[in-house]
C-alpha positions as CSV (number, residue, x, y, z in Angstrom):
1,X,-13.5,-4.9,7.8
2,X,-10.6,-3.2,6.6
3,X,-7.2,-5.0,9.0
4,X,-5.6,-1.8,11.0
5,X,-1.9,-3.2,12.2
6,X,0.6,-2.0,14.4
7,X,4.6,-1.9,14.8
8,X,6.6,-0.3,17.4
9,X,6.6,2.9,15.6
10,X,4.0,2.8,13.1
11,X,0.5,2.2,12.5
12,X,-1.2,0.8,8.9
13,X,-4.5,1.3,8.4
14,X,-7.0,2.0,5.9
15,X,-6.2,4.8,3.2
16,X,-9.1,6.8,2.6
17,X,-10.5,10.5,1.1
18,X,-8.6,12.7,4.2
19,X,-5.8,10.8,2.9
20,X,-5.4,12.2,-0.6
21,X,-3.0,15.4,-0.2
22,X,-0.4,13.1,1.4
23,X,-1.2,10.2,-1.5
24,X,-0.5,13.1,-4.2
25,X,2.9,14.4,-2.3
26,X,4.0,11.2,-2.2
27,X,2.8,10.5,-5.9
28,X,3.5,13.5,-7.9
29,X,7.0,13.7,-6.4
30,X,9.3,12.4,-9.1
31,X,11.9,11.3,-7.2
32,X,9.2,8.6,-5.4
33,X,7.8,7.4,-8.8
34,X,11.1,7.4,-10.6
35,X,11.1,3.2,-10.0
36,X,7.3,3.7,-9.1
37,X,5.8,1.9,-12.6
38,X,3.8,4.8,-13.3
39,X,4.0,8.7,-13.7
40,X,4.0,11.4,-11.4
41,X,0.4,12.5,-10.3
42,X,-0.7,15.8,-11.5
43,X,-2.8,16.7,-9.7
44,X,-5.2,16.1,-6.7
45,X,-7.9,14.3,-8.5
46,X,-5.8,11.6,-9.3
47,X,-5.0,11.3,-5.9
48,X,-8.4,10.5,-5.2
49,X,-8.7,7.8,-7.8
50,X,-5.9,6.2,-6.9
51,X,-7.4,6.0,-3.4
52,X,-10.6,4.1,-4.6
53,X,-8.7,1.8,-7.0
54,X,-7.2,0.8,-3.6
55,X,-10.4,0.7,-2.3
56,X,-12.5,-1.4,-5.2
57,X,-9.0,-3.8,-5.6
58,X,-9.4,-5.0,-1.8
59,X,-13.0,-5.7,-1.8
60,X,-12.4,-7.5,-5.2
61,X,-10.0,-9.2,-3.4
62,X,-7.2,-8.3,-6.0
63,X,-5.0,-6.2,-3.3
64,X,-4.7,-4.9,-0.4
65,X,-2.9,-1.5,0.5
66,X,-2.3,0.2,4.0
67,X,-1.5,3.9,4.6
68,X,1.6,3.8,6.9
69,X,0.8,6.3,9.5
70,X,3.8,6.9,12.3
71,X,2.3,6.6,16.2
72,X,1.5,10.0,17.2
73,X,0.9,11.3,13.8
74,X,-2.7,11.4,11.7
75,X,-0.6,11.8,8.3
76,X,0.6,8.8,6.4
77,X,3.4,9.2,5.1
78,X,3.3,6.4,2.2
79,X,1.5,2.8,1.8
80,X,2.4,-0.4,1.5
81,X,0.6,-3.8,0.6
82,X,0.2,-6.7,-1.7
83,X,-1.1,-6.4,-5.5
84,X,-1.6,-9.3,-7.8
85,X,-3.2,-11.1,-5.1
86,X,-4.1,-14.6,-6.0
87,X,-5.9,-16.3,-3.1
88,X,-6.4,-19.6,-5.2
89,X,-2.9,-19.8,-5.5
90,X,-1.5,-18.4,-2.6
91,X,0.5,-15.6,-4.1
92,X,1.0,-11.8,-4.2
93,X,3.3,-9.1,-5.0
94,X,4.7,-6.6,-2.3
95,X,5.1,-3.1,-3.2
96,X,5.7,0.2,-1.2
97,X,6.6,3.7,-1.5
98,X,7.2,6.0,1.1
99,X,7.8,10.5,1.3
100,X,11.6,11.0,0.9
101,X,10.9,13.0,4.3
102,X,11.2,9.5,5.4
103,X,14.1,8.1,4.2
104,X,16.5,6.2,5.4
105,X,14.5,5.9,8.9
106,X,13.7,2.2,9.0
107,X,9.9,2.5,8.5
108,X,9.3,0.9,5.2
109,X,11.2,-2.1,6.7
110,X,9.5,-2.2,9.4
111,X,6.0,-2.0,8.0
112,X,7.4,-5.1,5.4
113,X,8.1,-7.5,8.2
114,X,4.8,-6.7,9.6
115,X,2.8,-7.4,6.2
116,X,4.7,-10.1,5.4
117,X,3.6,-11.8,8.5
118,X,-0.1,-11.0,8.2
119,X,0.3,-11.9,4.4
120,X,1.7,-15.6,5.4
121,X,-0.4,-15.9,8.6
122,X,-3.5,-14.2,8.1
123,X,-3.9,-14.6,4.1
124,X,-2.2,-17.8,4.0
125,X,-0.1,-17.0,1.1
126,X,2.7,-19.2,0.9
127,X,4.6,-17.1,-1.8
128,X,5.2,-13.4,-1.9
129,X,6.8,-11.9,-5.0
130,X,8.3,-8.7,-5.5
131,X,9.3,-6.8,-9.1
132,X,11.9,-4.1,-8.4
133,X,13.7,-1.9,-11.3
134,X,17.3,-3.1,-11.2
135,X,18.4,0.9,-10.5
136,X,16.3,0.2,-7.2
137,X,19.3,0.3,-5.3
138,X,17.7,0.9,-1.9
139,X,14.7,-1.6,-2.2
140,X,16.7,-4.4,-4.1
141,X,19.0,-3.9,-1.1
142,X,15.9,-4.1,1.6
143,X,14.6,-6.8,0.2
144,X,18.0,-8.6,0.5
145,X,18.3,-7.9,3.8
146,X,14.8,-9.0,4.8
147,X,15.1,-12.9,3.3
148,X,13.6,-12.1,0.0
149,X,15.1,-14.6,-2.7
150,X,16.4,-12.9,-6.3
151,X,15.4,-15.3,-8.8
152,X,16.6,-13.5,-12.1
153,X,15.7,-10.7,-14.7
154,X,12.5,-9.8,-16.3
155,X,14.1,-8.1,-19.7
156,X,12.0,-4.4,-20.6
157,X,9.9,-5.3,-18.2
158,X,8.5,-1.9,-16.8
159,X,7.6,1.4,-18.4
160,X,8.6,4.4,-16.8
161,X,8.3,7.8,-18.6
162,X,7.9,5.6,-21.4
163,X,11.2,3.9,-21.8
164,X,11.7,0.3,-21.0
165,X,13.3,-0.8,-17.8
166,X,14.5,-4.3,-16.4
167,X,13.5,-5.6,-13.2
168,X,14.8,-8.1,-10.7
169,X,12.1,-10.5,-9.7
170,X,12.1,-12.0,-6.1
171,X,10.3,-14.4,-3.9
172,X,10.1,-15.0,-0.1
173,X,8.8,-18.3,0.5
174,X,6.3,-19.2,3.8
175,X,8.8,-21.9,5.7
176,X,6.4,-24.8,6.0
């Protein structure tokens, strides 16, 4: 059973098929992908695959992804979750994105704090990574602020629109 969780503002919950034209305005806008990893989304259809690849990779147990959904709302407005999930060794990588409509509102750092939580209490991961282009100025600056830890450089580490890009890489460690 998919985890639904809930903030003061938002709700995260499962991603699924009535969920793809928001996935693909998020995803096909360039200005959301620009430090995204990936390229814009073309079209619809890609929407929809990305949505099972979130699907298959959590009941692989490779990641998990919410839609984040404000109260009140039925739209998400981006997702959020934990990729190169490594139950064995009690690790994964955060990543987010989130509809410049949204900007600059305090949900994506909302939604972190609450995954972060459920990733240390409720996965039991005692190390959660993040990789952020070093142009990130806005997430290298969230994470930051949360208690995430920068622990160097990762040289032409990313490919975006097919040029090389360096990345800080961070940790936030589960207090013990």
């Amino acid at each position: 059973m998919f985890p639904t969780l809930e903030t003061e503002r938002l709700i995260l919950r499962e991603i699924t098929k009535e969920d793809a034209n928001a996935i693909f305005s998020s995803l096909a806008n360039d200005e959301v992908t620009r430090y995204y990893g990936q390229d814009s989304l073309g079209n619809i259809e890609e929407a929809e695959k990305v949505i099972d690849l979130f699907a298959a990779n959590y009941i692989e147990k490779r990641s998990i992804r919410w839609g984040i959904q404000r109260k009140g709302d039925q739209e998400v407005i981006g997702t959020i979750g934990f990729h190169a999930w490594f139950p064995k060794h009690k690790r994964a990588e955060i990543g987010y994105e989130i509809h410049p409509d949204y900007w600059r509102n305090g949900y994506t750092h909302e939604a972190l704090l609450e995954i972060i939580s459920y990733g240390f209490e409720k996965m039991d991961l005692t190390r959660i990574g993040a990789v952020v282009f070093t142009q990130n100025g806005a997430s290298n600056n969230l994470l930051t602020k949360i208690g995430f830890q920068k622990e160097g450089i990762l040289k032409d580490y990313m490919y975006q629109n097919g040029k090389p890009h360096d990345t800080y890489i961070y940790s936030f460690l589960k207090v013990l």
